[in-house]
Structure formats: structure tokens, C-alpha cells
N, C-alpha and C positions, 0 to 999 in steps of 0.2 A: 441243422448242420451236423450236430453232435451224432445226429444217428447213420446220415451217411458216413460218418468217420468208424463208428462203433462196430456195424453189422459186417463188412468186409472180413475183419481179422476174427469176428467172432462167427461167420458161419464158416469160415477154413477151419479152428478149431471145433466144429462141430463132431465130427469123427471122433477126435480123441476124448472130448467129453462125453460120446453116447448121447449126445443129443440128435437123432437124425428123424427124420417121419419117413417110415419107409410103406411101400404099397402094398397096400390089402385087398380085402373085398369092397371094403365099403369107401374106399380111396379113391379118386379120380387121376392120382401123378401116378406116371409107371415108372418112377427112380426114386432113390433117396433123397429128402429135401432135408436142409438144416433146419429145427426147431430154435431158433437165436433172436429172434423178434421179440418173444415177452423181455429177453434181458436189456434189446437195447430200447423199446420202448418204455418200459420204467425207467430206466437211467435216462435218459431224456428226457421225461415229462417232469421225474423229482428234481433231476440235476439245478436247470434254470428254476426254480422258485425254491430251493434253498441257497444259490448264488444269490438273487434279490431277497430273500428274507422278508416273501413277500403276505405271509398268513398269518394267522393269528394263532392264540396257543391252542386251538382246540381240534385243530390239524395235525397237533402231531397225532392223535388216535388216527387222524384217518390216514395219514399216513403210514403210521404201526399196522393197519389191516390190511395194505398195499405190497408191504416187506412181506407177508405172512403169506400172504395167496401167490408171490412170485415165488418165493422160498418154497412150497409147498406144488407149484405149477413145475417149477425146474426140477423136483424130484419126481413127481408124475410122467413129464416128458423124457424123462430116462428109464424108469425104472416100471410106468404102467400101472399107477396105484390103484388098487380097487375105489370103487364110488363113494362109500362109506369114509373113506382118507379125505374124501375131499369136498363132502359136504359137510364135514364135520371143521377142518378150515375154515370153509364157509361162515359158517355158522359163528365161528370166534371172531373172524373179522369183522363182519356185520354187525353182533354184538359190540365191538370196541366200539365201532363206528356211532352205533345209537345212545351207549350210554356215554361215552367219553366223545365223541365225535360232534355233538351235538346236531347228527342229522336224525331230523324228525319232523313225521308229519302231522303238525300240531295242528292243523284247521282244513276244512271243507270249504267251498266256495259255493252258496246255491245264488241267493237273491243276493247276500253279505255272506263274507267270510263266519265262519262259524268255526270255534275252537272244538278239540274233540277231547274224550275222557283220556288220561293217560294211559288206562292201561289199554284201549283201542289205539292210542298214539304211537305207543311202542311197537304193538303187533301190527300194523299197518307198514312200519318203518321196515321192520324186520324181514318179513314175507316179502315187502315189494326188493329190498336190496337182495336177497339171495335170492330170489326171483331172477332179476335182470342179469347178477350175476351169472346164474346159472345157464339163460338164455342167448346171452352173448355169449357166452362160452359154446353152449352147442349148435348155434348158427354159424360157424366156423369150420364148414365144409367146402366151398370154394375157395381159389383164390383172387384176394382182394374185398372177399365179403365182408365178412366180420369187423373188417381195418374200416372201408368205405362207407357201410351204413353206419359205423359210429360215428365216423369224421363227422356226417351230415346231422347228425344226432347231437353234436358237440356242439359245432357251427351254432347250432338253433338257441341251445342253451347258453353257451358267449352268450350268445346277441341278446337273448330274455337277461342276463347276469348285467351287461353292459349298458344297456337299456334303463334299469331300474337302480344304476348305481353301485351294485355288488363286485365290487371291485373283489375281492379273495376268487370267486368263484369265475369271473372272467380272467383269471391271470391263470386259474388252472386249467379250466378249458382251451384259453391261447397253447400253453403249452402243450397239456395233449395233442391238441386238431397240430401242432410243429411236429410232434412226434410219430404220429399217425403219418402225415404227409411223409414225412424222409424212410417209413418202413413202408408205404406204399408202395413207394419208387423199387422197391425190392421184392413187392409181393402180388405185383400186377401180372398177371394169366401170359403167360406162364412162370407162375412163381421158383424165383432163387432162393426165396427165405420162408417159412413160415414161422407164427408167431406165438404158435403150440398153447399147452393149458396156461401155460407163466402168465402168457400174453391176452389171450382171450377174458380170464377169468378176473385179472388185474382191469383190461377195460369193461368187463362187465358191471364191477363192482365202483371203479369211478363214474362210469356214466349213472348209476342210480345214486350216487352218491351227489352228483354236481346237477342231477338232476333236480331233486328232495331239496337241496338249498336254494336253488333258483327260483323256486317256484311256491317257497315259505319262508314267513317270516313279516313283521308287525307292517314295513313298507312298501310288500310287494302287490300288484295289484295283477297280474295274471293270474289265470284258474289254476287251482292247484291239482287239474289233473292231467296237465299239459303233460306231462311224462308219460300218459299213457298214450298221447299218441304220438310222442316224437320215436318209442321205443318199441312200436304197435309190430312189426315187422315179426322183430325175435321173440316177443311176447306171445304172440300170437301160433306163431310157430311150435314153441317150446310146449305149450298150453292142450296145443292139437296133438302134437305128437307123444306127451304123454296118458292123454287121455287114451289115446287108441291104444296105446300098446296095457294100461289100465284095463281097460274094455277086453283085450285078449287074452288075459290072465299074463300080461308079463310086467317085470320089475319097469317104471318108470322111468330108469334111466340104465336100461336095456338098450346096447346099440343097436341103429338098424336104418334104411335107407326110406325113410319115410317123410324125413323134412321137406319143408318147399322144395327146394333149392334142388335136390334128390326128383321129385316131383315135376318142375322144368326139364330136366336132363334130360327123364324120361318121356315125356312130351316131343322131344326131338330136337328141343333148344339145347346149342352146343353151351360148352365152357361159358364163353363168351358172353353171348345173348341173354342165359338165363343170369349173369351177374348184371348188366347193363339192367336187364327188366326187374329187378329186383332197388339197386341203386335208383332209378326213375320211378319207382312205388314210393319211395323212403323220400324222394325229394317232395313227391305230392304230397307225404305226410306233412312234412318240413312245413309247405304249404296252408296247408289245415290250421296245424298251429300256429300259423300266422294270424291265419284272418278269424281263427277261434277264439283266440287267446283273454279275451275279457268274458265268454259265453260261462255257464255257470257249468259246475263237475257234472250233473244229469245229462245237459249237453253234448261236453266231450266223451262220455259213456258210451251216450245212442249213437254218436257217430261212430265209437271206437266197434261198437257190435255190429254196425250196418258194414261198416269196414273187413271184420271176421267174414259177414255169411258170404260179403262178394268174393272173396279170397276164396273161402273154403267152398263156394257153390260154383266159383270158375272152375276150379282144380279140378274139383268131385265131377264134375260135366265132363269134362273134355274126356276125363280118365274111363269115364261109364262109356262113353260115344268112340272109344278108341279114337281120339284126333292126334294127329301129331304134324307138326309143325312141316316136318321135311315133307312128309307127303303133301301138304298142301300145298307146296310151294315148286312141287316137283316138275307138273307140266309150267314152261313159261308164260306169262302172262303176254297181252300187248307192250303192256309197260317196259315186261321186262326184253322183248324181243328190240323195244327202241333205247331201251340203255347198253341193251350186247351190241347193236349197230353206233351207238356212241361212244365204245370202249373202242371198238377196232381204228384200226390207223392210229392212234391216238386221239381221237376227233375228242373225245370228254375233254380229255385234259386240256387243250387247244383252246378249246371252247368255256372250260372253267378259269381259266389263267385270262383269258382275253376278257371275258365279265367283271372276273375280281379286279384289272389293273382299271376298270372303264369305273367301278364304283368307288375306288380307292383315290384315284383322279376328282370324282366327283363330290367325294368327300372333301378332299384337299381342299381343290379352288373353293366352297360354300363356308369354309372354316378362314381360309387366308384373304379373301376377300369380305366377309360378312363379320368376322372377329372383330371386339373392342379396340382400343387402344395397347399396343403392344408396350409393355414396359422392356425398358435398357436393356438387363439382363437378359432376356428373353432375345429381346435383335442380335445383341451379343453372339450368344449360343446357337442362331439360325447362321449368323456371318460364318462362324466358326465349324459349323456343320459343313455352309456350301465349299469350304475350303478344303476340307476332309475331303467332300465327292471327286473334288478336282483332282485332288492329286490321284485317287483310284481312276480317273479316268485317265490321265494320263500313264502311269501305271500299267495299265492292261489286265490282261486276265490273268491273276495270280494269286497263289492263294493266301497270301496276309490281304491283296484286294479286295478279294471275297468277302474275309471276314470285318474288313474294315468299313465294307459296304454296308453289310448287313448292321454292324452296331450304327453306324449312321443311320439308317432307316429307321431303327428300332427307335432311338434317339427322337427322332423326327416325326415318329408316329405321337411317341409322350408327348411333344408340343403341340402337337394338334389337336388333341385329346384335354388338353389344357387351357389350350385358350377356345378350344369351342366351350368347353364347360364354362369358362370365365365369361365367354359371352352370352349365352342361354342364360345366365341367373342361374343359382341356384334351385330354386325351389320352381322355378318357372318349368310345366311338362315339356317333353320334347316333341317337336315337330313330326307330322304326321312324315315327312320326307324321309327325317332320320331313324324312324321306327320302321319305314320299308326300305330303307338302306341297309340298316343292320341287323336286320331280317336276311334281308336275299345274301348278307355277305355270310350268315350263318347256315343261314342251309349248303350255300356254295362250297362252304369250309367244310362243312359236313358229309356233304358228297366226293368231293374228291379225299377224303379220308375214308371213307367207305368203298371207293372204288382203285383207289390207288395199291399197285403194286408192289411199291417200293417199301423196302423194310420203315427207313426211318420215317414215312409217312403212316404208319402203323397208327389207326386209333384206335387208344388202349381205353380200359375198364377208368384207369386214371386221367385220362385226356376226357373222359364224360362227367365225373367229378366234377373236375377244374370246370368246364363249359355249364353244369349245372349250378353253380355254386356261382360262375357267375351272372346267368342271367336271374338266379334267386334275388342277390345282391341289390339293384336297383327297385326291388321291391320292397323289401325288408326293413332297409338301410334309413328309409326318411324318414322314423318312429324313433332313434339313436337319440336325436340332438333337432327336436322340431324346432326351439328358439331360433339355432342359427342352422338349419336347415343341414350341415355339411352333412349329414348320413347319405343323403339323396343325390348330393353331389357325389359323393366317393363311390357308393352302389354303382352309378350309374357310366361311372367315370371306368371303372375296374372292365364290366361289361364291353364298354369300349375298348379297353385294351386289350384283352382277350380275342377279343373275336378281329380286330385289326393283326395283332401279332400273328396269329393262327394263317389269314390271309395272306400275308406279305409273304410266310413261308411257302406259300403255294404260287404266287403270284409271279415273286422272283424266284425262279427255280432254275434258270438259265443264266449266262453271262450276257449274250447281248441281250434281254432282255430287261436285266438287270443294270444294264451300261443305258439302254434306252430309260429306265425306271432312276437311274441315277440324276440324267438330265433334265429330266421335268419337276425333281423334287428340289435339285438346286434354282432352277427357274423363281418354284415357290418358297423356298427358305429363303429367297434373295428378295424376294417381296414381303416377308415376314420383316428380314433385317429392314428393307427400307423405311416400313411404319413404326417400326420403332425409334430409328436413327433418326430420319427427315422426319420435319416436320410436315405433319397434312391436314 
């Protein structure tokens, strides 16, 4: 919340502080964007966890190397520091970090954990945090990159933090991934904000830092080389791109347009596409180290290289065979001659809208008639909804109706969502039904965000986030709390919401259709209340 409030007043002063990114050679915006991201994502991610006073002392170092690399990022973004300025920052924060920070990677993972010598301890520490550092920071040529594969990067290591009890390190990760989100909203294609060296180099430096803690220490039981693939993206990148320009006789941190990301563009994938196919790599990382996560370091290694040559042998192919995306897509296919015959008249839409209200119906009744026993509250709150719908239906079409509809609905969707959970069991799989329900409602969702016209049905770089992270979620989620299982319910439960919410938006898009969609959910919220209230 803090950073929606923060970024507003501080990218209007961006002008008079000489914070602006303005367009180059090697830039994709053709205007001046604010650099005001690093200041409100530090104040956001510190702010809340020194309000709860929620760390221990050895977090102030790591937070001392956090002030250092913003302080030293905000003079870069105005002033242009040479490289040497800021490797050398670098370098003092990290150092705080390892020797006062206590992040260090003290052990190996083959057959057993195995401790390593200090002084390999510390240079492993060292190299890998300006490493990431470093990486994150110059994978920070789209917009929404840099912010997005961290979030996803964070996400993972929460859940390893949360998982294993690491209460410090999951309370910092929550707040970054809070941070990250509310600067997202500001830096999603086409970006209002970016989030400049301040930004880039402060999250580079905490994702290896929350990384290293997550993933050592006396009671942790993941491989402790899970970082390398949750971070394999910008690693990988960073690695390739210094090497060649090595190879060329030039300085290593020579700019030039050589990155992946650079690499897509050129291929023919817009803005857009090549952030989407980038975020969708970094989820199947996410993935990986899911179902890796107890395999020994050798392990995560040879997948992390078999990962590099796919990367670097896609790229290297395409680029040698000249392919490029547009051209291949230029004459229409069959497909696509029967999706432009589906766009005219509005027949998609028609036909999307009329699907999703016949699934969303279908969910309803399998949830209101198949549901446990309805507790009080709950009939309550269904009574109190269908009173709501009435009065918007008598009402008419207006606009407090509109919006009072839609919070009913939304409303209405959470209790369904609730007591279908409550009756599935928890830990009990879901029905083959419900797995090609909420299938065909996501692809449906998906399609008319990809074919829709309308500004506010715009699906951004951030609306794929949200949609990966939640169908991650019912995956990930039931390794949390196996005793009493709630991971798997909540995963699974979020996924639901999501992908219901998304639909209703599409579904009711109309008033009378919405005045029809009114009437049939008071129907079934009146039969929610009766099993609650009556006895049956």
C-alpha cells in the first residue's frame, strides 16, 4: 500500500531531482521515464519490518548494505557513475553482508550436508552475492522484468523460508514480493516508473542474500544450491554476456545489446511477448525447484547446465537460421483464419461470455447442492447478499447498481469457494470435473484477454504473474503445514479465486446480463441461506 502512496509524488518530482531515464541507443522507451522505483521499493520493503521489529541483530549489517547500494544507486541514476563506482559499493555491501550479516554458505549438499572450509565459505558467499547482485541489476532492460522474475524468485524462497520455519527470512521476502507488487502496478509495459540502479541493485542484493539464508543453516533440509536455479535466468544471462564481450576484447561490463531479452526483441517478439516468455521460463524454474529441492548440489548443477545449453542453443539457432517470430506468423494459419471469423460480429465474445456464465452456473449449483452443512454465519451472509441483489434489481441500471452488483458477486464467489473447499476435505485431490472446469474457465479467461479490444481488458505482463503464481500455488502450497494439511487448501483455494474473479469480469460485462446473472445467484444464495437456517 505504502508504495502506491510513495511512487505518485515521487515520480512528479522526478524532474527536479534529475532522476529521469531518458532514451538511447540501447533503450526501448522513446520519452523520459522517472527512475523513483529503487527509493520507493526500499522504503517499502524496510519500512514494515522495522514497524514489527521483526529480525534479529544481525540484520542490521544487512540492512547497512541495503542503505549503501540505494545511496550509491540514487547517485548513479542522476549523475551516470562509472562502473568501477559501483562495483566497488558492491563489494562493501557484500562484504558487510558476509562478515557482519551472517549470510554465508557454510555447507554443500551431496549424499549429507557437508560443511565447507572457511575460507571457501566466505569466497563462495562473496562471488555468489555480487554475482546476483550484479545480475539482477543488468537484466533490468524491459519493463516489468527485473521487478517480475524477482517477485517469482522471492515467492519461492518465502515458501522454502516458511516451510522450514525461518520466520526472519520469510517476513523479509513477504515484504519485498508487497513491494515489488505495488511497483509493478507502476512499471508494467508500458512503464510510468522505472526502478533505476537504486532499485535493480538493492534487489539484486537481497534476493542473494534471502536466498543464502534460506537455503543454510543447521535445520534446513533443501539443497543448498537451490539458488542457483531459482536465480538461473539473470545468472545465466549475466555469465553469457560477459563472457562474449571477454571473448571480444571488451571491458565486461561494456554496454551493449546483447542480453536475452535484447536477443527476443530481435527475433521479432514485441515488448510484450518477450517479457511474458521470459516470466513463463522463471515460473518453470520456480517449478524445478520445487520438485528438486531435496536432489543433492551435483544434481541441481547438471540441470542448471542442461538449462544454459537449451537457452544458449535456442537463441544461437534461431539467430544462425535468421527466424524471426513475425515472419513466421505472417501468412495466417487455418486457426488463425477461424479465430478472425470468430472476432467479427462479435461472435468471440458472445460465445466466450455465454461458456463462462454456463461453467460458472455449473460450478455454483455442484458447490450449493453437494456442499456440507452450512454454518449460521455463512446463511447469514448468503441472506444478506440476496437482499443486496434485490434491491440492485429493483434499482435498475445505475451506476452505485453496477458497483453494488459486482461486490455482491465477488462476495458470492468467496462463499463458494469456501464451502466447496470445506467440503472436498482438505487434503482430499480434486475431482477430475473440477480440474476440467477450471481448465476450460482459464483458457476462456485467457482468450478473451488476448483477443479483447477494450483498454481495461488489457492483459498485462502483471495479470500473468498473478495467473502464474496462482496456478503455482495449489502446487507448492501442501509441503507448508502437511500435519494439518491447510497449505493445499489455501493453494488451491487462491487458484479458485483467481481464475473465478477474472471470469465474472468477462462474464458480466453487460447490465441485462448482469440483471439475468443477479437472478440466478440470488436463487442460489437463497438456498445456501435455507441450509443453513432450516433444518435438513
Amino acid at each position: 500500500m505504502q508504495l502506491l502512496l510513495l511512487i505518485p509524488p515521487l515520480a512528479n518530482a522526478a524532474g527536479r531531482l534529475r532522476l529521469l531515464d531518458r532514451p538511447g541507443d540501447r533503450k526501448v522507451h522513446a520519452a523520459p521515464i522517472p527512475r523513483v522505483g529503487g527509493l520507493a521499493i526500499g522504503a517499502g520493503t524496510l519500512l514494515p519490518l522495522w514497524l514489527m521489529a521483526a529480525q534479529p541483530g544481525e540484520w542490521t549489517a544487512i540492512y547497512a548494505g541495503v542503505a549503501i547500494l540505494l545511496i550509491m544507486g540514487v547517485l548513479d541514476d542522476r549523475y551516470e557513475l562509472a562502473w568501477p563506482w559501483k562495483l566497488g559499493v558492491q563489494v562493501l555491501a557484500c562484504t558487510l553482508a558476509v562478515t557482519a550479516g551472517g549470510v554465508s554458505i557454510e555447507s554443500t549438499t551431496l549424499t549429507d550436508r557437508i560443511e565447507l572450509p572457511a575460507a571457501l565459505s566466505f569466497g563462495l558467499s562473496f562471488v555468489f552475492l555480487v554475482g546476483v547482485t550484479n545480475a539482477i541489476n543488468l537484466s533490468d532492460g524491459l519493463d516489468g522484468l527485473a521487478g517480475g522474475t524477482t517477485l517469482l524468485a522471492v515467492l519461492a524462497i518465502g515458501w522454502i523460508s516458511f516451510s522450514s520455519g525461518n520466520l526472519p527470512v520469510a517476513s523479509t521476502t513477504a515484504a519485498l514480493a508487497g513491494a515489488l507488487l505495488g511497483f509493478l502496478r507502476f512499471n508494467t509495459h508500458p512503464a510510468r516508473v522505472f526502478m533505476g540502479d537504486s532499485g535493480s541493485q538493492v534487489l539484486g542484493f537481497l534476493a542473494g542474500v534471502l536466498a543464502i539464508k534460506a537455503t543454510q543453516g543447521a535445520d534446513i533440509t533443501v539443497s543448498a544450491a537451490l539458488p542457483l536455479l531459482l536465480l538461473a535466468w539473470p545468472i545465466l544471462d549475466t555469465l553469457t554476456v560477459m563472457t562474449e564481450r571477454l571473448r571480444n576484447g571488451r571491458s565486461p561490463f561494456a554496454a551493449d545489446r546483447r542480453h536475452f531479452h535484447h536477443r527476443l526483441l530481435s527475433l521479432g517478439f514485441d515488448h510484450y511477448q518477450s517479457v511474458l516468455i521470459i516470466y513463463a521460463v522463471q515460473c518453470g524454474l520456480f517449478l524445478l525447484a520445487y520438485f528438486l529441492r531435496f536432489e543433492s548440489d551435483l544434481v541441481i548443477v547438471a540441470v542448471f547446465v542442461v538449462f544454459a545449453i537449451a537457452v544458449i542453443g535456442l537463441l544461437d539457432g534461431a539467430r544462425l537460421r535468421n527466424w524471426r517470430w513475425a515472419s513466421a506468423v505472417r501468412e495466417p494459419s487455418e486457426i488463425a483464419r477461424h479465430v478472425r471469423w470468430l472476432r467479427e460480429k462479435d461472435r468471440l465474445r458472445r460465445a466466450c461470455r455465454a461458456l463462462l456464465l454456463v461453467l460458472l452456473a455449473a460450478y455454483a449449483a455442484t458447490v450449493v447442492f453437494g456442499a456440507a452443512a452450512v454454518r449460521a454465519d455463512i446463511a447469514w451472509l448468503a441472506a444478506a447478499l440476496v437482499l443486496a441483489q434485490l434491491v440492485v434489481l429493483i434499482a435498475g441500471n445505475r451506476p452505485a447498481s453496477v458497483t453494488l452488483l459486482r461486490f455482491v458477486l465477488f462476495v458470492a464467489a468467496a462463499m463458494l469457494v469456501y464451502l466447496d473447499q470445506r467440503s472436498l476435505g482438505i487434503l482430499r485431490p480434486q475431482s477430475l470435473w473440477q480440474v476440467g472446469l477450471f481448465a476450460s474457465l482459464s483458457l476462456l479467461v485467457m482468450l478473451r484477454f488476448r483477443t479483447s479490444g477494450e483498454r481495461r481488458y488489457a492483459f498485462t505482463t502483471l495479470d500473468a504473474l498473478v495467473l502464474f503464481v496462482a496456478v503455482i500455488a495449489p502446487i507448492v502450497a501442501a509441503p507448508v503445514d502437511s500435519t494439518l494439511g491447510m497449505g493445499a487448501g489455501v493453494g488451491i483455494g487462491i487458484f479458485k479465486l483467481v481464475a473465478i474473479g477474472y471470469a465474472l469480469e468477462f462474464a458480466f460485462d453487460g447490465w441485462n446480463v448482469a440483471r439475468g446473472g443477479a437472478f440466478v445467484t440470488s436463487v442460489m444464495l437463497a438456498l445456501v441461506a435455507a441450509r443453513g437456517v432450516l433444518p435438513m
